[in-house]
C-alpha positions as CSV (number, residue, x, y, z in Angstrom):
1,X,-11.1,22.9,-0.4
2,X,-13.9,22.5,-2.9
3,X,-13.2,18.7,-3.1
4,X,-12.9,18.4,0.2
5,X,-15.7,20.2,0.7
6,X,-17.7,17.6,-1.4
7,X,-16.7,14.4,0.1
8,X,-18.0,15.4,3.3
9,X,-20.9,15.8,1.3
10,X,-21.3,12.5,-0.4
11,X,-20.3,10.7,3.2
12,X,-23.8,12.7,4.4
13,X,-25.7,11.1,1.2
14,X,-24.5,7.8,1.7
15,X,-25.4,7.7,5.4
16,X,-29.1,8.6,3.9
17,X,-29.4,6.0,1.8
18,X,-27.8,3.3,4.0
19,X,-30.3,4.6,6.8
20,X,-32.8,3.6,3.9
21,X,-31.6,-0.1,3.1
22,X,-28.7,-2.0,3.2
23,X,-28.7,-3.1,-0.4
24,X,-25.6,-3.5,-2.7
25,X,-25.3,0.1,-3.7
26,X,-26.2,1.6,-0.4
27,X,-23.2,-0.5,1.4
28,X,-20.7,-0.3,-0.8
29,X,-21.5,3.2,-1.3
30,X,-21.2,4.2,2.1
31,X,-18.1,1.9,3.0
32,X,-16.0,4.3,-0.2
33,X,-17.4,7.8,1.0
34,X,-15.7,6.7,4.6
35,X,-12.7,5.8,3.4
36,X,-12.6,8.9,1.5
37,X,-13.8,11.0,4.8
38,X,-11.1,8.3,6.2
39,X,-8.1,10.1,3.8
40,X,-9.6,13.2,4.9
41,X,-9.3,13.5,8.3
42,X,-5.5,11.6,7.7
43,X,-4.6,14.1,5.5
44,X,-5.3,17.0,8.4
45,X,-4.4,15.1,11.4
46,X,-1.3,17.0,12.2
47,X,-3.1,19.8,12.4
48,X,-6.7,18.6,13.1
49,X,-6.7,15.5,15.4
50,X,-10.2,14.0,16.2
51,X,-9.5,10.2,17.0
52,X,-13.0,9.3,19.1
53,X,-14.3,10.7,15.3
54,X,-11.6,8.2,13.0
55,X,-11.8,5.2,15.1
56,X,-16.0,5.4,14.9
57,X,-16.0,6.0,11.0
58,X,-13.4,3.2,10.9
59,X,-15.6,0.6,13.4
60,X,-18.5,1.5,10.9
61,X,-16.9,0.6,8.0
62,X,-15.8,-2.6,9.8
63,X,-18.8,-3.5,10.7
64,X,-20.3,-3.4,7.2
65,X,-17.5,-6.3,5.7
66,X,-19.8,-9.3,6.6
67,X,-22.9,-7.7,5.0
68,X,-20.7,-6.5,2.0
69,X,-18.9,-9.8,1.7
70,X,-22.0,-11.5,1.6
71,X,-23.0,-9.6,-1.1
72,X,-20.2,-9.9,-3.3
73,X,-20.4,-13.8,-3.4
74,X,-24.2,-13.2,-4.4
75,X,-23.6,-11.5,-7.1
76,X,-20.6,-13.7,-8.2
77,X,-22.1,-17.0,-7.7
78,X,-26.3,-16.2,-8.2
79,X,-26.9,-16.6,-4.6
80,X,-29.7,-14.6,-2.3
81,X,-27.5,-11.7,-0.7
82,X,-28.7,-11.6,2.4
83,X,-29.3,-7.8,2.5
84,X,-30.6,-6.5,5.0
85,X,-33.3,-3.8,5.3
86,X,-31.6,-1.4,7.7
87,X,-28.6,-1.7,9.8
88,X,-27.5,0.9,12.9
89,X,-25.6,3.7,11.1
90,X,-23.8,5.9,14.0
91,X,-24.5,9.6,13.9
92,X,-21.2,11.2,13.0
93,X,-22.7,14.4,10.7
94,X,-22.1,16.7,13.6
95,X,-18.9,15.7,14.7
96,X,-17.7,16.0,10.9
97,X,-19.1,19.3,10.9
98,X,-17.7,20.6,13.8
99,X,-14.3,19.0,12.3
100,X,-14.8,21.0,8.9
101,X,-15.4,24.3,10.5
102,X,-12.2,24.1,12.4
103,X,-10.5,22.6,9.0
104,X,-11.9,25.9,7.4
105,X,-10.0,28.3,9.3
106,X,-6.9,26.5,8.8
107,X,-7.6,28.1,5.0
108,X,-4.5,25.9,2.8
109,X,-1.7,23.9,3.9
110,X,0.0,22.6,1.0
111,X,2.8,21.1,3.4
112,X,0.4,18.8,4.7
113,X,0.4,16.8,1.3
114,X,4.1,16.1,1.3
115,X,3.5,14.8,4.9
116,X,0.6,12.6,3.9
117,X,2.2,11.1,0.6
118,X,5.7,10.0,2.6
119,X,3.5,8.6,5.3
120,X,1.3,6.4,2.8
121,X,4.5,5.7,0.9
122,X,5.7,4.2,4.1
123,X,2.4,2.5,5.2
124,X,3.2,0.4,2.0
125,X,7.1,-0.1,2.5
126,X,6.5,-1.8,6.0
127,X,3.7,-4.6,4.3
128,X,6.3,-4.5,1.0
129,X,9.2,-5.6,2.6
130,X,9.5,-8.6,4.4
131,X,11.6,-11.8,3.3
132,X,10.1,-14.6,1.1
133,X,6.6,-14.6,-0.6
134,X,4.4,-13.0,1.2
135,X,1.3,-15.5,2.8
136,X,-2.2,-14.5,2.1
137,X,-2.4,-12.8,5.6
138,X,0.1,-10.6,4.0
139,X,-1.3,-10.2,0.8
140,X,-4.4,-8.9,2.9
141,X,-2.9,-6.3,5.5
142,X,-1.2,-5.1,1.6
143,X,-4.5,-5.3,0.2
144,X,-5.6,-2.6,3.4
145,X,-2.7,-0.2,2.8
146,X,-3.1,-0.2,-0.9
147,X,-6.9,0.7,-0.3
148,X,-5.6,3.8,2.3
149,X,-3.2,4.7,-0.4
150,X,-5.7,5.0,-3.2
151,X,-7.6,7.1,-1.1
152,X,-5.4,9.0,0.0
153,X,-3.9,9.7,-3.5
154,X,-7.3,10.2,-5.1
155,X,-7.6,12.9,-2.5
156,X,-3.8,14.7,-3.4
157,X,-4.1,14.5,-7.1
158,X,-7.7,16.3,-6.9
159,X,-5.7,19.1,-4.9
160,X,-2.8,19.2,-7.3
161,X,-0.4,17.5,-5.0
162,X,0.2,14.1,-6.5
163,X,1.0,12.7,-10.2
164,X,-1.9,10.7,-11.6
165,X,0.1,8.4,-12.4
166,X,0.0,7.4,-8.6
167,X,-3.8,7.0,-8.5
168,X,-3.6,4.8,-11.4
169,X,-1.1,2.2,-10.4
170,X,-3.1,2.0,-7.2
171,X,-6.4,1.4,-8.2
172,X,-4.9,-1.6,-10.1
173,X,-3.5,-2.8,-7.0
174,X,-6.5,-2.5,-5.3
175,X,-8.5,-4.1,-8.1
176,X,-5.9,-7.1,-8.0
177,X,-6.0,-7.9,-4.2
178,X,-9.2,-7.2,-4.1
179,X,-9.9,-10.3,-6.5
180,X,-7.5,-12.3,-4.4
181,X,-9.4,-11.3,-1.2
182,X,-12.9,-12.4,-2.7
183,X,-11.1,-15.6,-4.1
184,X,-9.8,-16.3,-0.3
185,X,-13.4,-15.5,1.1
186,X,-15.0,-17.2,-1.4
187,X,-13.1,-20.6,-1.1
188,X,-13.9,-20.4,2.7
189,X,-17.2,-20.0,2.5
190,X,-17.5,-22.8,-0.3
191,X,-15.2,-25.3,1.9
192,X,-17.5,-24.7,4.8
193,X,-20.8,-25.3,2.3
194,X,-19.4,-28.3,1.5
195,X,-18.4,-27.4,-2.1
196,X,-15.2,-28.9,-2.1
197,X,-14.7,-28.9,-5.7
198,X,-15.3,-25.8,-6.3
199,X,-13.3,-25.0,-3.3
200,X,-10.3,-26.4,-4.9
201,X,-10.6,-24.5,-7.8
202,X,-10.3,-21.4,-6.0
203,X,-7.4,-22.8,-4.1
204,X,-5.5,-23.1,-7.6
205,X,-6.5,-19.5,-8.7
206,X,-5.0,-18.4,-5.6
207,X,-2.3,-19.8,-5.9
208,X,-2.0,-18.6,-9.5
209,X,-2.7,-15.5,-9.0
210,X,-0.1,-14.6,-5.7
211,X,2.7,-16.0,-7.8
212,X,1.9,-13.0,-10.5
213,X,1.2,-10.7,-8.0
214,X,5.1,-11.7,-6.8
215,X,6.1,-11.0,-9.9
216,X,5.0,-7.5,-9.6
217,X,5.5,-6.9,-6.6
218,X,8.4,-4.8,-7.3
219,X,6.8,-2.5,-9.3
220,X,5.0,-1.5,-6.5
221,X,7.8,-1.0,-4.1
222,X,8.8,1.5,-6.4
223,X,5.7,3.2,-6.4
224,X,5.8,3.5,-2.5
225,X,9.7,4.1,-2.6
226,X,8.3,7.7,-4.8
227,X,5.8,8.3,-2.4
228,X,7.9,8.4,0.6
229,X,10.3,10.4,-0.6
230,X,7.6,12.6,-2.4
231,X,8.9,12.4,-6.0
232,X,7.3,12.8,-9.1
């Protein structure tokens, strides 16, 4: 409960500091605290369901990509980031206490992680398999449900209820996609600038890079094959 406890506490920090600036630290910040508040409320929802609460936590986070996006080619490529000096941050402190006092009566429900490790296990299997190489559309909707995942683990081995081992081979999933995401953003943005050679670079690194990630893409399917079944 103590971890818990503390990520609803971080999510409160972050909101501060975006509400304070939308540089670099503040939005990336803010974007991992609700994904961890994210895992969270995913983690309780059979016994705890608040989705007006999810889906607004989720829509801020959304609405943050362009801004964070924007940002991660700046500091790539040298360019001015565009940051703004505030953006609107919804309220959602009360309604994420009023959710933690009713988690807090519920006292532990070690059942619940089983639950939550199948369902993430599964949230994988249905991006994992689908015939032929998957597109970079597909690598992307991966890319999401390896990010849930990680969070989601993060969350079950601080409790005791997942192998590390998990949390590990996820974050370098997420570390991998995430490069091929920024390539894929990047190479956009560059086409549309006009920089087509540099554009065409990035075309080849993608390229590159999906046919490794192929190659391991069975190693992952194991991963989320353990996770839904809940094995160690």
């Amino acid at each position: 409960m103590e971890h818990e406890r503390d990520v609803i506490l971080a999510f409160s920090q972050a909101t501060v500091h975006l509400r304070q600036g939308a540089d670099e630290e503040a939005v990336h910040g803010y974007r991992i605290a609700g994904r961890r508040v994210l895992s969270l409320l995913a983690l309780w929802r059979p016994l705890i369901y608040e989705p007006r609460l999810e889906r607004q936590l989720a829509s801020a986070i959304k609405a943050l990509s362009a801004l964070r996006d924007a940002q991660v080619h700046a500091l790539h490529f040298g360019d001015k980031a565009g940051t703004q000096s505030a953006v609107p941050v919804p309220e959602l402190e009360s309604a994420l206490l009023a959710w933690w006092l009713r988690r807090e009566e519920w006292g532990r429900q070690p059942q619940l992680a089983r639950f939550y490790a199948m369902s993430l296990g599964a949230g994988l299997l249905e991006r994992l398999d689908v015939d032929g190489p998957l597109a970079l559309r597909q690598w992307h909707a991966l890319r999401l449900a390896v990010k849930a995942g990680r969070y989601g683990v993060e969350l079950l081995v601080s409790q005791g209820d997942a192998p590390l081992g998990w949390l590990a081979e996820l974050c370098e999933w997420q570390e991998l996609l995430g490069q091929l995401q920024d390539r894929r953003q990047w190479r956009r943005r560059l086409a549309l600038e006009g920089e087509l050679g540099t554009a065409d670079k990035l075309a080849t690194q993608l390229t590159q890079r999906q046919r490794q990630l192929e190659r391991r893409r069975p190693v992952l399917r194991e991963l989320a094959v353990r996770m839904a079944q809940r094995g160690g």
